[in-house]
N, C-alpha and C positions, 0 to 999 in steps of 0.2 A: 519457513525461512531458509535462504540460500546455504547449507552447513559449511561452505567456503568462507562466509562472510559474517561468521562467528568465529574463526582463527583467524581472521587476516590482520587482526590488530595486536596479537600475543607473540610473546617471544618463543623461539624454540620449545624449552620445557616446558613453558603452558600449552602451549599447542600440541606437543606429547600427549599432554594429561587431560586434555578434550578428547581425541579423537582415537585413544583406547579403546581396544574391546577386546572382549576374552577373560583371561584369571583375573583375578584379585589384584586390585591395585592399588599402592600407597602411592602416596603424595606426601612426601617431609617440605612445606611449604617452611623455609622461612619469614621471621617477622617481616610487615610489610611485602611480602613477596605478589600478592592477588591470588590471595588463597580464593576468596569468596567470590572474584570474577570467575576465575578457573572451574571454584561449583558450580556456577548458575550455568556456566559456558555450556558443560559438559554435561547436566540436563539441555538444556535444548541441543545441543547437538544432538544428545540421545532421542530427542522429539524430531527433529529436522530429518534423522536418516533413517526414521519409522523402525528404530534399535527396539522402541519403547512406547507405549502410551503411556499418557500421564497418571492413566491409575495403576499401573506397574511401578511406578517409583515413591521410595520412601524415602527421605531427607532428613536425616536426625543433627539436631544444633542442640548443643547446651542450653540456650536462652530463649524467653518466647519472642527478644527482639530483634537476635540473629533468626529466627525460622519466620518473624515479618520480615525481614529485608531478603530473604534469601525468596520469597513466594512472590514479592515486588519487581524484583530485578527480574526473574524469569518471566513473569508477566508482561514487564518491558520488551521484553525479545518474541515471546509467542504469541501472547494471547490471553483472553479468556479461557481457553483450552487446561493450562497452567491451574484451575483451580480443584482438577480432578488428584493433581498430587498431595501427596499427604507428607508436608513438611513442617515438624514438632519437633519438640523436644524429646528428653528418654521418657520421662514419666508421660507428658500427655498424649504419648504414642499408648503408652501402657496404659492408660486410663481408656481409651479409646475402643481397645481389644479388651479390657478387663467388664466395660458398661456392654459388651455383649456375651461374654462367655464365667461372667466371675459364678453365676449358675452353677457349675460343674465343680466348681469348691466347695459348695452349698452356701455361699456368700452373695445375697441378693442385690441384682443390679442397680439397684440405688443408693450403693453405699456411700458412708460418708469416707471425705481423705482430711486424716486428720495430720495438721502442720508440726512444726516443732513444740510452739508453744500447746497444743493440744496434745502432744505425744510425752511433754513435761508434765504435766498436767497427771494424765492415768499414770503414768510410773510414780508419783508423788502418791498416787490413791494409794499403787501396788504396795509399796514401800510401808508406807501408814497399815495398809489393812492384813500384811504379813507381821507387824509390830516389830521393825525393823529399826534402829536410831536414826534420823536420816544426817545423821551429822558421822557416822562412821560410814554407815549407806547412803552416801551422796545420790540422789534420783538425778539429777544431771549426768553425772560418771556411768548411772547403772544404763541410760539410755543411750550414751554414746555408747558403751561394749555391746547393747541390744544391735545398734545401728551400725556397729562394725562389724559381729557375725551375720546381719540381715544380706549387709555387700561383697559378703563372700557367701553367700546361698548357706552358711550355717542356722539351720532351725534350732527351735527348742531343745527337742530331744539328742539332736547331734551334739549340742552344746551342752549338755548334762552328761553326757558321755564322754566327754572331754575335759568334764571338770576337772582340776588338778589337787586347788586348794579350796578350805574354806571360803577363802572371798569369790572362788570362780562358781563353785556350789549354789551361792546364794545368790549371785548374779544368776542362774540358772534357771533358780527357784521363782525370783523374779521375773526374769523372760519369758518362765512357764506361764505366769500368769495374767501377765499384759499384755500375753498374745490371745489366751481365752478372753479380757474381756474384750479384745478390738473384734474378735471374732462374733460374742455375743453383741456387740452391738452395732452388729455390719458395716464394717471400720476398717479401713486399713492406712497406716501410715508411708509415708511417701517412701521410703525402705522395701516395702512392700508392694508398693506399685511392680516395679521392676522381679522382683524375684517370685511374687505370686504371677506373672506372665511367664516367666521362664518355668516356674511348676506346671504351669496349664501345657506349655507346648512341651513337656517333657512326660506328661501323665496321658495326653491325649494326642498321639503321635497322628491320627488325622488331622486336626485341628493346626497341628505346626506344617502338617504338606499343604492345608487350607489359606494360610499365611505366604507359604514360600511362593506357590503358584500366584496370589496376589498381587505381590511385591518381588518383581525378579530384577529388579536395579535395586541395590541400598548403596546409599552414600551416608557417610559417616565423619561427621566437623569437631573437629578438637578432639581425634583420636589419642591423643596422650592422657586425656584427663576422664579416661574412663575408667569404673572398678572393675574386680571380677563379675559384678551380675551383669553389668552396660555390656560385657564382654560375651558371656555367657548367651545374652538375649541376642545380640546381632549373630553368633553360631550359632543358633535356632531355627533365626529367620533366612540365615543364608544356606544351610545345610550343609550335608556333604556329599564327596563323591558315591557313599557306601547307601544312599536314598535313593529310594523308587523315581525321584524326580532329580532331573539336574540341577545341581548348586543356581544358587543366585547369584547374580553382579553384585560384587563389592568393591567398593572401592572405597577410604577413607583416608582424610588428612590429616595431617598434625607432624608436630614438631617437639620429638624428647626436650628442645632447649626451654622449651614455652611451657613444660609441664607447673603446675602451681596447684594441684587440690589434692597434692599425697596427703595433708591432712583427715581427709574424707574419703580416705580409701583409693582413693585413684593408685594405678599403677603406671611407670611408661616403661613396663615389660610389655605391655600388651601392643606398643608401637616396635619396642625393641627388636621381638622375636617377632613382630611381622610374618617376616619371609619361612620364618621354622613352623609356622603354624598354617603358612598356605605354603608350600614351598614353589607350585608353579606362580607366586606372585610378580609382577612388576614392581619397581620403584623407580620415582622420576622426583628430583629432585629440583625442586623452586631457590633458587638464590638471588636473585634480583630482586635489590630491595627498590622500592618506589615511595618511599615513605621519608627517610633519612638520610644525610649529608654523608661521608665516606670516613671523617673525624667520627662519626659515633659509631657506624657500624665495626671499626676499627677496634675501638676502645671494648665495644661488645664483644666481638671473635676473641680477643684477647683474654678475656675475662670467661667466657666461655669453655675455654678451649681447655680448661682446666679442670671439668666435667670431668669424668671417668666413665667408660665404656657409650659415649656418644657416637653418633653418628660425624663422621667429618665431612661438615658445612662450614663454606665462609661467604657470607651477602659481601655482596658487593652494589655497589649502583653509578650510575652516570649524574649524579646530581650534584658531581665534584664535591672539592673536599670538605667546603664550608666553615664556618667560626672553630676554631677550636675551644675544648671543653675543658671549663676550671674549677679546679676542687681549690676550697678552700678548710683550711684545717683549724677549725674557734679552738679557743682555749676553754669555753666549756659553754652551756645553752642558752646565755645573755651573750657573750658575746658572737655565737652562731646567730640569734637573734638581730641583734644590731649589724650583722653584715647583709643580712637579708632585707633589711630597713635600707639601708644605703642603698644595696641594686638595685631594688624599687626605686627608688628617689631617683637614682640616675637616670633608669631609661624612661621615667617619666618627663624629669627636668631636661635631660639631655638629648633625648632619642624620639620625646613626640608620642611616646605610648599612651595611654590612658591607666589609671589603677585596672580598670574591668580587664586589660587583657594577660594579669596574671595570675598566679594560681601559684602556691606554696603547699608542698606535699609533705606527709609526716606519715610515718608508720602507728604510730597509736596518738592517742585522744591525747594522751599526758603531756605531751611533747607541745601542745598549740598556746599553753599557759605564757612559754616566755615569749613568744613569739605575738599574741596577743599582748602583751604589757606593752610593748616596743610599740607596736602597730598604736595604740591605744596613747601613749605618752608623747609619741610622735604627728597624730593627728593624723592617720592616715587608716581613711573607711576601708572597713573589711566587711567580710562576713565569714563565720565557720560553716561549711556547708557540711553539711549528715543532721543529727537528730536522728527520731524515732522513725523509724521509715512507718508510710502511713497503716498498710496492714496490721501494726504491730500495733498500735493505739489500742490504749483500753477499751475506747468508746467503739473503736472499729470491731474491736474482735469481739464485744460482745454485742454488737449486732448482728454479727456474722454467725455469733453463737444459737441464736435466734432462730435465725435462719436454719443452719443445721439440724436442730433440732425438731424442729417443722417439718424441714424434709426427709429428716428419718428420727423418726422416736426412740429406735433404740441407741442413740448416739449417748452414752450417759454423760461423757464428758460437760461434750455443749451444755446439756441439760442442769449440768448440776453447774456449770458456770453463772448460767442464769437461774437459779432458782428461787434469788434473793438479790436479783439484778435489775428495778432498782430493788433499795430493800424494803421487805414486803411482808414481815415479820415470821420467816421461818429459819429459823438460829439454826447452828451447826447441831444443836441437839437434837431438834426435830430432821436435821436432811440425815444426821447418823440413824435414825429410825426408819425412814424411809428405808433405808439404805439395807439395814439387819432384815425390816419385813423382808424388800426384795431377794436377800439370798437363802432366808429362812423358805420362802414359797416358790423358789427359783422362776423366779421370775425377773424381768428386766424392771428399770429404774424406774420407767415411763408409768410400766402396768402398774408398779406399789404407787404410785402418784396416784392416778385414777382408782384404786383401793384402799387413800386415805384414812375411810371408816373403821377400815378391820385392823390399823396398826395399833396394839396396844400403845399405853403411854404417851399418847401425843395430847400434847395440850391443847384445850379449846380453841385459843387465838389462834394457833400454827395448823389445827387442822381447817379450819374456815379459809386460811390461806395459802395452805395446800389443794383446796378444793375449787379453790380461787384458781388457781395458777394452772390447777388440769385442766377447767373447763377452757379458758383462756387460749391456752393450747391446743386442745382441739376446734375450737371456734379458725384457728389463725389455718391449722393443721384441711380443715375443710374449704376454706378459702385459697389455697392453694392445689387441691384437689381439683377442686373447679374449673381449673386453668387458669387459673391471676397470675399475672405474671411478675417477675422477681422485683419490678420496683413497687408494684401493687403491695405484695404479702409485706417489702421490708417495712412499705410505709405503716401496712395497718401494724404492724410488730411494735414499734415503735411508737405508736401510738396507742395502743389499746395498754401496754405494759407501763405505758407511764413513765420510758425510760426521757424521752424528750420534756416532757412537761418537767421533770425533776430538775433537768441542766438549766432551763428555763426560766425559771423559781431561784436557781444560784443567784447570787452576788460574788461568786469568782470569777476572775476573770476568764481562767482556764478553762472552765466548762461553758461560756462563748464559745472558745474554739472548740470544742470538744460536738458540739454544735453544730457548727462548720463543717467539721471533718463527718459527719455524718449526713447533712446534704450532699459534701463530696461525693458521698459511698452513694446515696439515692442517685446523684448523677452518673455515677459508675451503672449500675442497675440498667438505667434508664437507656443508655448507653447502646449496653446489651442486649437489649429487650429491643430496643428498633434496629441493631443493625441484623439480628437473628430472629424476627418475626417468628412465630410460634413457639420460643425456645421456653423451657420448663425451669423451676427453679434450680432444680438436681444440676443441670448444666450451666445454670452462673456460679451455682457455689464451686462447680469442677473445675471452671477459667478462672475464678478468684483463687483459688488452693494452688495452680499451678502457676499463677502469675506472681501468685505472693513468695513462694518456695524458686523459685528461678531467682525473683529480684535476691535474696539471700545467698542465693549460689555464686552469686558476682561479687569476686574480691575487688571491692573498690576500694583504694586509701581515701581514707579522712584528709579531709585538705581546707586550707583555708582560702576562702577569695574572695578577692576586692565586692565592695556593697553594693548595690547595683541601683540607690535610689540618686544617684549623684549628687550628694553631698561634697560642699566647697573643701577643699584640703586645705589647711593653713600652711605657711612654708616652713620650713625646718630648717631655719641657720642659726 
């Protein structure tokens, strides 16, 4: 494509921030600015003036939805060509490089990635099997502190050296050992994704000039809401001047104003000191907003501007001034309620709207009660939209668990989630036996299953159905060996286990859906399985764990809005 006729339509500073080349460059895009035209731009220009092929460039997005649109849009401009770039997230960038090199940890390439709820899960084991109270040792608190030294590259032992107090001690103690058994059972959690990569190219300094030569453009979206490992891993990949090889292109966007995940470690030092930590860097700043009326960005800068130590931006835009914005002040959450009833009512009665084109925002779930009563007494369809997001379903994650377990045995988590999933008669007393043989004969979970016989004290029933349950699994474990592919192994999973026929057999209503949400997931599979012809189970369960852990990553508010089967409104006078 003509590289003239990729700027011809952007304003000055986008057109800057295309046709750079040289150090390091920031882009403080503000909101609405064309941050993501601006990416895609400056890939293909990079393709247009042969800067670059497209297997030199790496493209890291937060979301697997933003790294779909960002491989779309440059495929609009180039080509087929466009599919040689590698445009992902941070983790399934890292999962990527980890399923060929995780070897050299001594952590075998078919590991499993275990989610929140699975990483809840073994610290609840840890917690139980150190005889810890879990009510003074909360396993939610001890795994956020696991996941907040993981994001600053603090390991075990670093962290045990650092202990201060008794509670840091024992968090310690616990860390120590939830990282052995992720280890033993070739596991790592999404924490891990990224700072087991920054080990590798920091242990195996071939390996990182192997990467830097690969990848000599990085671009980097939502540079504010990166931790120190997100940080750590792109100075990796980019190097430095003091390597055998010259630095790599970087350039990345983001805007301190738009920072939102300091909760989860992110910093916006890391946008801040920019220029201190490349110092021959560029910055070009994006101010034109294309999104909003001149009344809000107004009301924004103003509100903004009272940040401390920010960068000084003010959007502006040519889309004039527009409506001005009204805050109304209730006297307490009926009567905010009832004012939000009313402006509904107007622009529907008055204005021609429909209910479907509104939407009522609230920062937590508690807050939707008054606001549903009104909605509800007044006759007027809604719907609360959130719920369980689908990955999170019982019935989903223990199919998935299924799965897992299949494709790596030593997963004990998964394992022991279904052991008695559906149930199958082996009680907690027999899976704790299980559990004593395998650490008594050090051995993993899987093996004391398939060694049934030699556990002392296991009752008749429980050993028939532990004996049940290994063959089972190796039957499933063989069929997938074969090359069946992942809608194949889920379907026989689920059918040989009995988990279907059980829901089946219900007279609840719930477990209909629960049903449902499980064909869903067969159609997810199936999905997969035709658009990546030969792909292996190990690789659906890797896009399922990375798509599930994204959607999570995304602070969306709970919001309430109009029902969308159109239902007659009655009038309200």
């Amino acid at each position: 494509m003509d590289p003239s006729a990729l700027v011809s339509d952007l304003n000055p500073s986008q057109q800057a921030a295309v046709e750079h080349r040289g150090g390091p460059l920031l882009i403080v895009a503000g909101a609405g600015s064309g941050k993501t035209r601006v990416l895609t731009r400056r890939i293909a220009h990079l393709l247009a003036t042969a800067d670059a092929t497209p297997g030199e460039i790496l493209a890291i997005t937060f979301t697997n939805k933003a790294a779909a649109e960002m491989k779309e849009r440059v495929a609009e401009l180039i080509g087929s060509t466009s599919r040689a770039m590698l445009v992902s997230t941070f983790h399934s960038a890292c999962v990527r490089i980890l399923r060929k090199e995780a070897g050299r940890l001594g952590i075998s390439t078919s590991f499993s990635i275990y989610d929140q709820a699975d990483s809840l899960r073994l610290m609840q084991m840890v917690i139980r099997d150190l005889d810890l109270d879990p009510k003074r040792y909360p396993p939610r608190s001890f795994l956020g502190q696991v996941s907040a030294a993981k994001n600053e590259l603090i390991d075990h032992e670093t962290y045990a050296s650092q202990a201060a107090n008794h509670m840091e001690q024992t968090v310690a103690e616990a860390y120590r050992e939830y990282q052995r058994r992720l280890i033993r059972a070739d596991a790592f959690d999404f924490d891990d994704l990224i700072a087991a990569t920054v080990s590798l190219f920091q242990l195996f300094p071939d390996l990182a000039e192997h990467y830097r030569r690969r990848f000599r453009h990085i671009l980097v979206d939502e540079y504010q809401d990166t931790n120190h490992a997100q940080y750590a891993l792109i100075r990796e990949l980019v190097g430095t001047e003091d390597a055998n090889l010259t630095p790599g292109s970087l350039c990345v966007v983001g805007d301190a104003d738009q920072s939102i995940y300091a909760f989860r470690g992110a910093t916006i030092r890391n946008i801040e000191e920019f220029e201190r930590d490349f110092p021959n860097a560029t910055t070009i700043l994006l101010e034109q907003n294309y999104r909003s009326t001149q009344n809000i960005l107004s009301a924004a800068n103003a509100v903004i501007s009272h940040n401390s130590a920010r960068r000084e931006k003010r959007l502006w835009t040519d889309e004039g001034s527009g409506e001005p914005i009204v805050g109304y002040v209730a006297d307490d959450e009926h009567d905010e309620a009832s004012f939000i009833s009313q402006e509904i009512d107007k622009l529907v009665d008055e204005h021609g709207y429909r209910p479907t084109d509104v939407a009522v925002f609230y920062r937590t779930n508690a807050q939707s009660r008054s606001v549903e009563e009104v909605f509800i007494r007044m006759g007027m369809p809604y719907k609360v939209v959130g719920g369980v997001r689908f990955y999170e379903r019982r019935e989903v994650r223990d199919a998935l668990a299924y799965l897992r377990a299949i494709a790596n045995p030593g997963d004990e988590v998964s394992l022991r989630r279904i052991l008695n999933v559906p149930k199958r008669g082996i009680g907690d007393r027999a899976e704790s036996a299980v559990e004593a043989f395998a650490e008594r004969e050090r051995i993993t979970f899987d093996q004391a299953l398939r060694r049934a016989g030699e556990i002392p004290g296991l009752a008749t029933r429980s050993l028939n159905s532990v004996e049940g349950f290994a063959r089972m699994m190796e039957d499933l474990r063989t069929l997938a060996e074969s090359g069946a592919d992942a809608p194949t192994v889920l379907q026989a999973a689920l059918e040989q286990s009995g988990y279907v026929a059980e829901l089946q057999a219900s007279h609840d209503p719930q477990d209909e859906a629960r049903v449902e949400n499980l064909a869903e997931l067969e159609s997810v599979a199936q999905e997969f399985a035709t658009a990546n012809e030969g792909s292996t189970l190990v690789e659906f369960l890797e896009q399922v764990s990375v798509v599930a852990e994204s959607r999570k990553s995304i602070n969306v508010p709970s919001c309430l809005g109009p029902h969308r089967l159109g239902q007659a409104r009655s009038k309200r006078r």
